[in-house]
C-alpha positions as CSV (number, residue, x, y, z in Angstrom):
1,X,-98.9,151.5,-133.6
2,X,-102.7,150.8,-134.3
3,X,-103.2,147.8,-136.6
4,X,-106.7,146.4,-137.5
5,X,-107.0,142.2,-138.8
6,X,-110.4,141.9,-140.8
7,X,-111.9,138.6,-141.9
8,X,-113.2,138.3,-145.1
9,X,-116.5,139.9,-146.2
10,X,-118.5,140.7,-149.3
11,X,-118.5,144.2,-148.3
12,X,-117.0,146.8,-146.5
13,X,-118.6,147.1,-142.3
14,X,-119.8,150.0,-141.4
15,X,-122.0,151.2,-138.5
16,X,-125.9,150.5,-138.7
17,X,-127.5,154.1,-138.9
18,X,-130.5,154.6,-136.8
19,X,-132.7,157.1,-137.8
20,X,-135.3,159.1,-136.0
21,X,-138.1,160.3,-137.8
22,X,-140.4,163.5,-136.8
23,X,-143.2,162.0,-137.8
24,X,-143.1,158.6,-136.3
25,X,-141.1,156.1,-134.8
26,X,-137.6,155.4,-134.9
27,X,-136.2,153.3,-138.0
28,X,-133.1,151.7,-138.6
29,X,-131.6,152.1,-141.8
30,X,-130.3,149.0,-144.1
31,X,-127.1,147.7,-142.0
32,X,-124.0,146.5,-143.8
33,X,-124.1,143.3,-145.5
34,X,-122.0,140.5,-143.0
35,X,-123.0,136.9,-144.3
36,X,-119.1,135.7,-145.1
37,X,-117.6,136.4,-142.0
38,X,-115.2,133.5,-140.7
39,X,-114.3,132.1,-137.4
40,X,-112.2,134.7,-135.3
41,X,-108.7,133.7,-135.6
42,X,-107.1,131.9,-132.6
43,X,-104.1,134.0,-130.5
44,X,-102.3,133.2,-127.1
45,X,-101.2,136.8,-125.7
46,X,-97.5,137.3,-124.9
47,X,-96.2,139.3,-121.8
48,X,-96.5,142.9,-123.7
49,X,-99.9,141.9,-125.2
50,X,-103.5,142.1,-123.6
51,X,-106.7,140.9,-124.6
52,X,-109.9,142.8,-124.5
53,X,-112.8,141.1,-125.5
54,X,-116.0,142.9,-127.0
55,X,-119.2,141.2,-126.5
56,X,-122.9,140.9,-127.5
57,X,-125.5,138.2,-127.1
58,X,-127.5,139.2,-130.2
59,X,-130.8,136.9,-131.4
60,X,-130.2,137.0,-135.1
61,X,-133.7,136.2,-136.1
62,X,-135.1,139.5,-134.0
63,X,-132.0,141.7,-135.0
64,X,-131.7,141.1,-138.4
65,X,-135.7,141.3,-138.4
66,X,-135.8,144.8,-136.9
67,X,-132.5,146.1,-138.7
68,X,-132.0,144.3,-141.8
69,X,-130.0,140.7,-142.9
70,X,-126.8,140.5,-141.5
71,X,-127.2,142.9,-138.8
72,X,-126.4,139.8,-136.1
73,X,-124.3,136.7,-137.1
74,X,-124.4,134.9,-134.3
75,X,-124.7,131.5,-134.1
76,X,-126.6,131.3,-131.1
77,X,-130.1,132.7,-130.1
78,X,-129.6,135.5,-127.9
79,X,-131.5,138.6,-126.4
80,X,-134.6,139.7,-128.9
81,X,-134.1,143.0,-130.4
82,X,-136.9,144.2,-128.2
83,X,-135.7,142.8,-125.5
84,X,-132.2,144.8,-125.9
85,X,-134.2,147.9,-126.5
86,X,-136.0,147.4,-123.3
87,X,-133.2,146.8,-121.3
88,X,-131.7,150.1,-122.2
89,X,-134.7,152.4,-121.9
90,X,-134.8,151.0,-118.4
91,X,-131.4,150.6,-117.3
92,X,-129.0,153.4,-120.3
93,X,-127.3,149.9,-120.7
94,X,-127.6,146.5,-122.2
95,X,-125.3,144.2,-119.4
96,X,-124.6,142.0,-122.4
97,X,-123.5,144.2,-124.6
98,X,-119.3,145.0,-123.1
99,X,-116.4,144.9,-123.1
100,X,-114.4,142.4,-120.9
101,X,-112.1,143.5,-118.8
102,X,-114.0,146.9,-118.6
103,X,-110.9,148.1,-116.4
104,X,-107.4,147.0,-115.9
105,X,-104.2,148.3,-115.3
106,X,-101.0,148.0,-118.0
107,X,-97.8,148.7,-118.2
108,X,-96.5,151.8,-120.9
109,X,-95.9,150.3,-124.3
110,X,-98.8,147.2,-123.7
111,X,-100.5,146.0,-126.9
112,X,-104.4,145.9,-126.5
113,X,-105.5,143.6,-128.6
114,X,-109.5,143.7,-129.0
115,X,-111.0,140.8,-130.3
116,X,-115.2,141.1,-131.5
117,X,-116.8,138.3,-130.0
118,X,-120.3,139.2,-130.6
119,X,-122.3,139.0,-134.0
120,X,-122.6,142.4,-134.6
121,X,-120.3,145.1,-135.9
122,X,-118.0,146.8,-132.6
123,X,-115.7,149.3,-132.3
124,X,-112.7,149.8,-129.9
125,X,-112.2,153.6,-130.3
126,X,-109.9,155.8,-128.5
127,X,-111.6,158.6,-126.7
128,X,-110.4,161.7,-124.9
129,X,-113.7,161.4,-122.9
130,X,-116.2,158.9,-122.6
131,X,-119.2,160.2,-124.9
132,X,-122.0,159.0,-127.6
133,X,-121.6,157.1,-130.4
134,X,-122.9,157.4,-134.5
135,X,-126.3,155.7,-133.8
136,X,-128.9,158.2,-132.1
137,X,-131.2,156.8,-130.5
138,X,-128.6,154.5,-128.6
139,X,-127.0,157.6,-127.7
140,X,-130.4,158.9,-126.3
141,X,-131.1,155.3,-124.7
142,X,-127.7,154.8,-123.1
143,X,-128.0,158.5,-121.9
144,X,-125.0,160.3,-124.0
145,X,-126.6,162.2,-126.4
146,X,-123.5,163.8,-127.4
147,X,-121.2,161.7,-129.8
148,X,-117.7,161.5,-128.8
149,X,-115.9,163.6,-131.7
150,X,-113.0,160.4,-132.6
151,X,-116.6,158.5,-133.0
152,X,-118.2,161.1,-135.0
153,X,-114.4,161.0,-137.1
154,X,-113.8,157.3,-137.1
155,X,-112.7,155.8,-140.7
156,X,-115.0,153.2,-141.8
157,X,-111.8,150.5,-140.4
158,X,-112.9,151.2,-137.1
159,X,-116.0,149.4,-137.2
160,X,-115.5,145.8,-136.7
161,X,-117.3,143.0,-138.3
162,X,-117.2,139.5,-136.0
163,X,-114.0,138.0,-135.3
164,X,-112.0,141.2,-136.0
165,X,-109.3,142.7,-134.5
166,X,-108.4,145.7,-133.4
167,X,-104.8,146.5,-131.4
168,X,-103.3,149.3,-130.3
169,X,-100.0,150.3,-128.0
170,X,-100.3,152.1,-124.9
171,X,-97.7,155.1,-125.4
172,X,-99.2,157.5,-123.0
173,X,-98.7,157.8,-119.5
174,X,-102.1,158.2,-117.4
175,X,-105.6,156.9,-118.4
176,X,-107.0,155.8,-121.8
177,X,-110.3,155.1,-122.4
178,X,-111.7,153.3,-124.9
179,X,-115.3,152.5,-126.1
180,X,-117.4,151.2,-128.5
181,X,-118.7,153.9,-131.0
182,X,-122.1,152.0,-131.6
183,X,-122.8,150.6,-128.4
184,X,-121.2,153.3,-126.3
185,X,-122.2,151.9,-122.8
186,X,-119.1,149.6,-124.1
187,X,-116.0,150.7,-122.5
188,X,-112.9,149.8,-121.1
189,X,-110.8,152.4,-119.0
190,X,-106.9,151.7,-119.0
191,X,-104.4,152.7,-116.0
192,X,-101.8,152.9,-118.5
193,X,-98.5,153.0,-115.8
């Protein structure tokens, strides 16, 4: 079972493309529109259900600057744009930027439940292995500068907008992995037992 809750928005999310020119530096094209979204709905986890939280600390003045309005909705000044981009030329990561718990161990048949936290658009993607995601120059920045084929296939209800929701059962035996498919230093690795 995989079921997605969205809140409200004027348009459909999708992931912010960026683009890397030849001739110049990087740009990032027009992000999806996000200016409706409402509070994250409130949930108390039961016994076969497990939170996951995905995370940013965005500065909406800088992001929505650099990428376009509505990029970053949070409420809350946060890490600049350049700031973010500085961290992960330096480090392949952006510490604010996760998923929490990044690791945990579940019993078979466990719902994940991911919550989006942050004020930007997150996914919570199955992947065989840990790879890239659809924006390249994070890819190049973060050091995975090959896309992980589910994020290279994921439908446009993958990418969720703040407060959404994102669950999926465990049915598999073994170790899942899931990761963000913009931000793909986000991940969370599942002993599934």
């Amino acid at each position: 079972m995989h079921t997605r809750s969205w809140v409200v928005l004027p348009t459909t999310a999708a992931a912010a493309l960026l683009l890397v020119s030849c001739d110049g530096p990087a740009r990032i094209a027009e992000p999806p529109r996000l200016s409706a979204v409402t509070a994250a709905p409130q949930y108390s986890a039961s016994p076969d259900e497990h939170p996951v939280e995905m995370l940013d600390q965005c500065d909406p003045a800088t992001f929505n600057a650099a990428i376009g309005p509505g990029t970053c909705l949070s409420a809350h000044p946060g890490f600049s744009f350049s700031s973010f981009i500085d961290q992960l030329t330096r480090m392949q990561n952006a510490p604010a930027w996760r998923n929490a718990p990044s690791a945990l161990s579940l019993a078979f048949g466990t719902t994940l439940r991911a919550v989006n936290r942050g004020g930007e658009v997150h996914t919570f993607t199955r992947v065989a292995a840990f790879g890239g995601g659809v924006v390249p120059l994070l890819n190049a920045l973060a050091g995975t500068p090959v896309p992980a084929p589910e994020c290279l296939a994921a439908p446009p209800d993958e990418f969720l907008p703040p407060g959404g929701v994102d669950e999926d059962v465990v049915t598999t035996h073994g170790t899942a992995l899931y990761q963000c498919c913009i931000h793909p230093w986000m991940r969370t690795t599942v002993a599934v037992r």
